[in-house]
C-alpha positions in Angstrom: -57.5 -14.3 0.5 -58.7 -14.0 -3.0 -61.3 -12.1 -4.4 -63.3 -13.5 -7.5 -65.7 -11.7 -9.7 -69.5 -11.8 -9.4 -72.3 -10.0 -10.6 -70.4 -6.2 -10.2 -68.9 -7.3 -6.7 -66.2 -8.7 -5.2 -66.9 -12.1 -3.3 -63.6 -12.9 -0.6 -62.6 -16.5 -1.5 -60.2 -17.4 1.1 -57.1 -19.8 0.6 -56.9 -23.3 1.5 -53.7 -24.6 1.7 -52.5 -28.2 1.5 -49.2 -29.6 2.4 -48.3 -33.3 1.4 -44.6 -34.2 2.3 -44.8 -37.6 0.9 -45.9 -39.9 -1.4 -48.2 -41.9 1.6 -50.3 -38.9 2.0 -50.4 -38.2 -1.9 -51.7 -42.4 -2.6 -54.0 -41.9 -0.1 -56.2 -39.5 -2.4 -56.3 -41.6 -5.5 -59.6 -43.4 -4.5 -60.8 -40.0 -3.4 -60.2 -38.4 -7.0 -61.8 -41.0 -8.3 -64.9 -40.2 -7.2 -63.9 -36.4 -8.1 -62.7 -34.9 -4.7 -59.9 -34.7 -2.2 -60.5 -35.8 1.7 -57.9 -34.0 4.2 -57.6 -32.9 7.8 -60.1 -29.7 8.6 -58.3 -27.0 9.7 -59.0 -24.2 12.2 -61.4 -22.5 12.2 -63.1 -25.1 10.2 -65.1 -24.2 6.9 -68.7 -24.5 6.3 -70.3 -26.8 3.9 -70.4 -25.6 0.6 -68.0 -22.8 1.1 -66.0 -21.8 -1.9 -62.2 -21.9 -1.2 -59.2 -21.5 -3.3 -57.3 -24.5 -3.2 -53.6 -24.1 -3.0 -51.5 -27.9 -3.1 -48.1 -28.3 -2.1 -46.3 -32.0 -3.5 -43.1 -33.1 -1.9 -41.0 -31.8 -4.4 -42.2 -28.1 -3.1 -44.5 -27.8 -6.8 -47.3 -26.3 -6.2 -51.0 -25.8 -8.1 -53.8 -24.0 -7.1 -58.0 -24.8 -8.1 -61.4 -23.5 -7.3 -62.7 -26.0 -5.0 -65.5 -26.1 -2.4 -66.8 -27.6 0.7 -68.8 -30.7 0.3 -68.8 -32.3 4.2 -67.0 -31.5 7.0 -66.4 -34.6 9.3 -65.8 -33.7 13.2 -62.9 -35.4 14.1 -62.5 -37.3 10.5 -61.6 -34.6 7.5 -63.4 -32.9 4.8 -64.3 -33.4 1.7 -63.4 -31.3 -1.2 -65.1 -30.9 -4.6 -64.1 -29.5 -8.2 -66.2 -28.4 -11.2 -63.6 -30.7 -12.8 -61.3 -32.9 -11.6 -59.7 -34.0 -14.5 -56.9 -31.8 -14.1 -56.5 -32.7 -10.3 -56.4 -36.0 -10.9 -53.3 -35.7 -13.6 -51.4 -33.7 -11.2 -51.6 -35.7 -8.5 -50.6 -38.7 -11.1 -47.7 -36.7 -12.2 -46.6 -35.5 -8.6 -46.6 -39.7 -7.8 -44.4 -40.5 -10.5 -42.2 -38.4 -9.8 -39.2 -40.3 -7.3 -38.6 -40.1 -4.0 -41.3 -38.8 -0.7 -40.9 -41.7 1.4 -41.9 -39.3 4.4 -45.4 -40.7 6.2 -46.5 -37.5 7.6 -50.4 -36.8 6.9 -51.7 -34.0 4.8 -51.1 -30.5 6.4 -54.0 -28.0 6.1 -53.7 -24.6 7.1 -55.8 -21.4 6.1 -53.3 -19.0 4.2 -51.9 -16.8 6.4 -52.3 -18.7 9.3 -49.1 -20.9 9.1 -46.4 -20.9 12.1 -44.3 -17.4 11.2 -40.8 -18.2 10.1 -37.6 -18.8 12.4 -36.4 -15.7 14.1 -33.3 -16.2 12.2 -34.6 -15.3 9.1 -37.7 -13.2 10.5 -36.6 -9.5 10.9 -36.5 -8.0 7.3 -39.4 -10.5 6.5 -41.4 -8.9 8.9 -40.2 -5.8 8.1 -41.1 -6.0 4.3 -44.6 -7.4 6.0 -44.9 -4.4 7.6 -43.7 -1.6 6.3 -46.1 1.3 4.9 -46.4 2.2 1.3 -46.5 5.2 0.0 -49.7 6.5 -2.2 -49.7 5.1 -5.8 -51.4 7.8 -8.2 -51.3 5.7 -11.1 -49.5 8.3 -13.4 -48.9 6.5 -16.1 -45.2 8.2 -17.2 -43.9 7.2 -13.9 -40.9 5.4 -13.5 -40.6 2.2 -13.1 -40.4 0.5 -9.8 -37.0 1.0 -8.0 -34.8 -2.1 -6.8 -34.7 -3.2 -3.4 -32.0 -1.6 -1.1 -29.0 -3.1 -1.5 -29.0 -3.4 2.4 -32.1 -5.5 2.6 -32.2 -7.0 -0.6 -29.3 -10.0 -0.1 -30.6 -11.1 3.2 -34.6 -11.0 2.6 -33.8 -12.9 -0.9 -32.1 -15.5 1.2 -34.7 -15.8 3.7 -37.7 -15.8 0.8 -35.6 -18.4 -0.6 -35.4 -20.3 2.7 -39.0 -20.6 3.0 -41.9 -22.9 2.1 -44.0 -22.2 -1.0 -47.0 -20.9 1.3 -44.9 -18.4 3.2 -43.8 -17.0 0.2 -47.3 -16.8 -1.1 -48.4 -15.6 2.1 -45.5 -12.5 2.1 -46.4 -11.6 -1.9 -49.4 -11.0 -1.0 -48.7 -9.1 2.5 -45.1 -7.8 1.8 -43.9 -4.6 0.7 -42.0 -3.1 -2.6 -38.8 -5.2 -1.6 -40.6 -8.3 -1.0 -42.8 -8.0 -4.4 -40.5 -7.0 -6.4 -37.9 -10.3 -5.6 -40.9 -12.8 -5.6 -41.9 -11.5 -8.9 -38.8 -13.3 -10.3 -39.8 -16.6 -8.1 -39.7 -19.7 -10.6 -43.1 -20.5 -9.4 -45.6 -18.9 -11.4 -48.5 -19.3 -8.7 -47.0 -16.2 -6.8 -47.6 -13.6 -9.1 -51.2 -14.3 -8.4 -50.5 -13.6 -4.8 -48.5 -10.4 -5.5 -51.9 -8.7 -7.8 -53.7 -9.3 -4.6 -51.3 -7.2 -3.1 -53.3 -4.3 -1.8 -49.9 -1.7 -2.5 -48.8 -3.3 -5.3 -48.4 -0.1 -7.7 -49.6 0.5 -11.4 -45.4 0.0 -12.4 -45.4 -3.3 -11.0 -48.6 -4.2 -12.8 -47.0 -3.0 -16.2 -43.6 -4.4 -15.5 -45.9 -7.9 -15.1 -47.9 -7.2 -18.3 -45.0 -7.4 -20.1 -42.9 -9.8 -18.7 -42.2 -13.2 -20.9 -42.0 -14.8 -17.5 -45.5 -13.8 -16.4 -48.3 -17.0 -16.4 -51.3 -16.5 -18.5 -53.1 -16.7 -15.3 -51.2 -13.6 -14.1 -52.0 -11.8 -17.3 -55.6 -12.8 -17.4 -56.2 -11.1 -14.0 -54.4 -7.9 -15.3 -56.4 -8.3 -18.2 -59.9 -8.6 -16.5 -58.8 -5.7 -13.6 -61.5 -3.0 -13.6 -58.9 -0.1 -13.4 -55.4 -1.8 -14.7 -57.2 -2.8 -18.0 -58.1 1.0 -18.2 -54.1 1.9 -18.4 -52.4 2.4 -21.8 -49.1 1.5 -20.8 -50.8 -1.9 -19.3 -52.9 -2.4 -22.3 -49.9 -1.8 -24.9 -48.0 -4.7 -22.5 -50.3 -6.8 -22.4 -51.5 -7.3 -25.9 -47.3 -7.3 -27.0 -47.0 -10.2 -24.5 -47.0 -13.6 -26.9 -48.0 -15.3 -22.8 -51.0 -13.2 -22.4 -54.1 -15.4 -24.1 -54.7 -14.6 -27.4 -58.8 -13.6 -26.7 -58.0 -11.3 -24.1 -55.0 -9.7 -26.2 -58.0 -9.0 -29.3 -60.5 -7.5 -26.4 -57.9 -4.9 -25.5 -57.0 -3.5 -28.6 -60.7 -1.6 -28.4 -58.8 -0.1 -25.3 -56.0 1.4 -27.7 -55.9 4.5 -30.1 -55.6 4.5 -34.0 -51.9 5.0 -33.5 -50.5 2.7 -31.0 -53.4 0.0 -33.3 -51.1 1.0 -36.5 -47.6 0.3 -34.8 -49.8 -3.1 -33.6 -50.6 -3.5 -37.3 -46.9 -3.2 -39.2 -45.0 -5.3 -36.1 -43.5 -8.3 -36.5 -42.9 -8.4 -32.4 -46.4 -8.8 -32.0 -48.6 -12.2 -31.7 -49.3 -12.9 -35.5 -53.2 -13.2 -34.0 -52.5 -9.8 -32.3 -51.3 -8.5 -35.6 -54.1 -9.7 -37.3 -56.6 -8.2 -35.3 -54.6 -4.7 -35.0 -54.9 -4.9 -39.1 -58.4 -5.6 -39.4 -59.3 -2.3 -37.2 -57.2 0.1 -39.1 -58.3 -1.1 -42.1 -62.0 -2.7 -42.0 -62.9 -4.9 -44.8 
């Protein structure tokens, strides 16, 4: 589930998930986008109307994009419909994802609550499961910790093999679910929609957070969760990342720097590392017109 920001709470938005294995199913929603939504199966338990959901679409080629979308009719026994605030960028997705070759597979639409998919094979399921499960210990936030360790060199082969083995929902499903092992491999997956699975981590620890803030692989999405995080956006050593990261955008970068002291603002100022808008910004502080 995700969790979006309201008026000082938290709102649950859960996640919708949307498997289309060929191009059949994928045609099928060009009329629908035209008149700016998507029509699939309903999946159990089914939503109400108007619900918010967060959308998460899986092509044939295993690429993958997630949208706000909600609930505009549930059809018993037909599908249900599902609305944007803009479907402009749906609509060139989907366009992209049919040009591409290949998806000759019929199969309809698959529509699954996150989560809720069929576990993986036993084959590959004990150290998935165990990574599920395994405990945490307390995070204190000290900021001169050290950096998250690796996964044991035990686990680590086979449970990279078996994240790489499955589907883009279970690996969405286990970065937000799994343990240190589990994060700390899918923060190096090639698709950028799992990091925002691993911030909703509820053990994910104030290292991992930093190590994200400053990664060059990170998504601007990513970064502007960090960014807009009641207590990470709090943390030097986050704040410092984040506003060195040329990925993290460029507005939230400038907000941050009122987070930092006349020091750290100074290094910001005379680096040449920095995002020249970044730069810019440190300057004007130190040195007020």
């Amino acid at each position: 589930m995700g969790r979006v920001a309201g008026d000082g709470r938290d709102e649950v938005v859960r996640t919708l998930s949307v498997r289309f294995r060929g191009r059949p199913a994928l045609q099928e929603q060009r009329g629908h986008l035209q008149r700016g939504c998507l029509f699939v199966p309903v999946p159990e338990p089914a939503p109400e109307t108007l619900q918010d959901v967060r959308l998460l679409v899986e092509a044939p080629s295993g690429e993958t994009a997630v949208w706000p979308a909600r609930v505009l009719q549930v059809y018993a026994g037909a599908g249900m419909a599902l609305g944007f605030d803009d479907p402009e960028p749906v609509r060139a997705r989907f366009e992209a994802w049919l040009a591409a070759p290949g998806g000759a597979d019929e199969t309809p639409a698959e529509v699954a609550w996150s989560g809720e998919s069929p576990p993986a094979p036993r084959s590959t399921a004990p150290a998935v499961e165990a990574a599920t499960r395994a405990e945490e210990p307390p995070d204190d936030g000290a900021s001169n910790a050290e950096p998250a360790a690796a996964p044991d060199a035990a686990m680590a082969g086979p449970l990279a093999d078996q994240i790489r083995a499955m589907s883009a929902q279970q690996r969405m499903h286990l970065a937000a679910h799994g343990d240190r092992a589990a994060r700390l491999l899918l923060a190096r997956d090639p698709n950028k929609t799992i990091q925002s699975f691993l911030l909703q981590n509820p053990h994910i620890t104030i290292e991992e957070v930093r190590y994200l803030a400053g990664s060059r692989q990170a998504s601007p999405d990513a970064l502007q969760i960090i960014a807009g995080h009641r207590e990470w956006s709090q943390n030097p050593g986050v704040v410092a990342a984040l506003v060195r990261n040329p990925k993290t955008p460029l507005g939230s970068a400038v907000r941050l720097l009122d987070r930092l002291g006349e020091p750290e603002l100074r290094r910001l100022a005379k680096s040449n590392d920095v995002p020249r808008g970044v730069q810019l910004a440190a300057r004007k502080k130190v040195n007020p017109a």
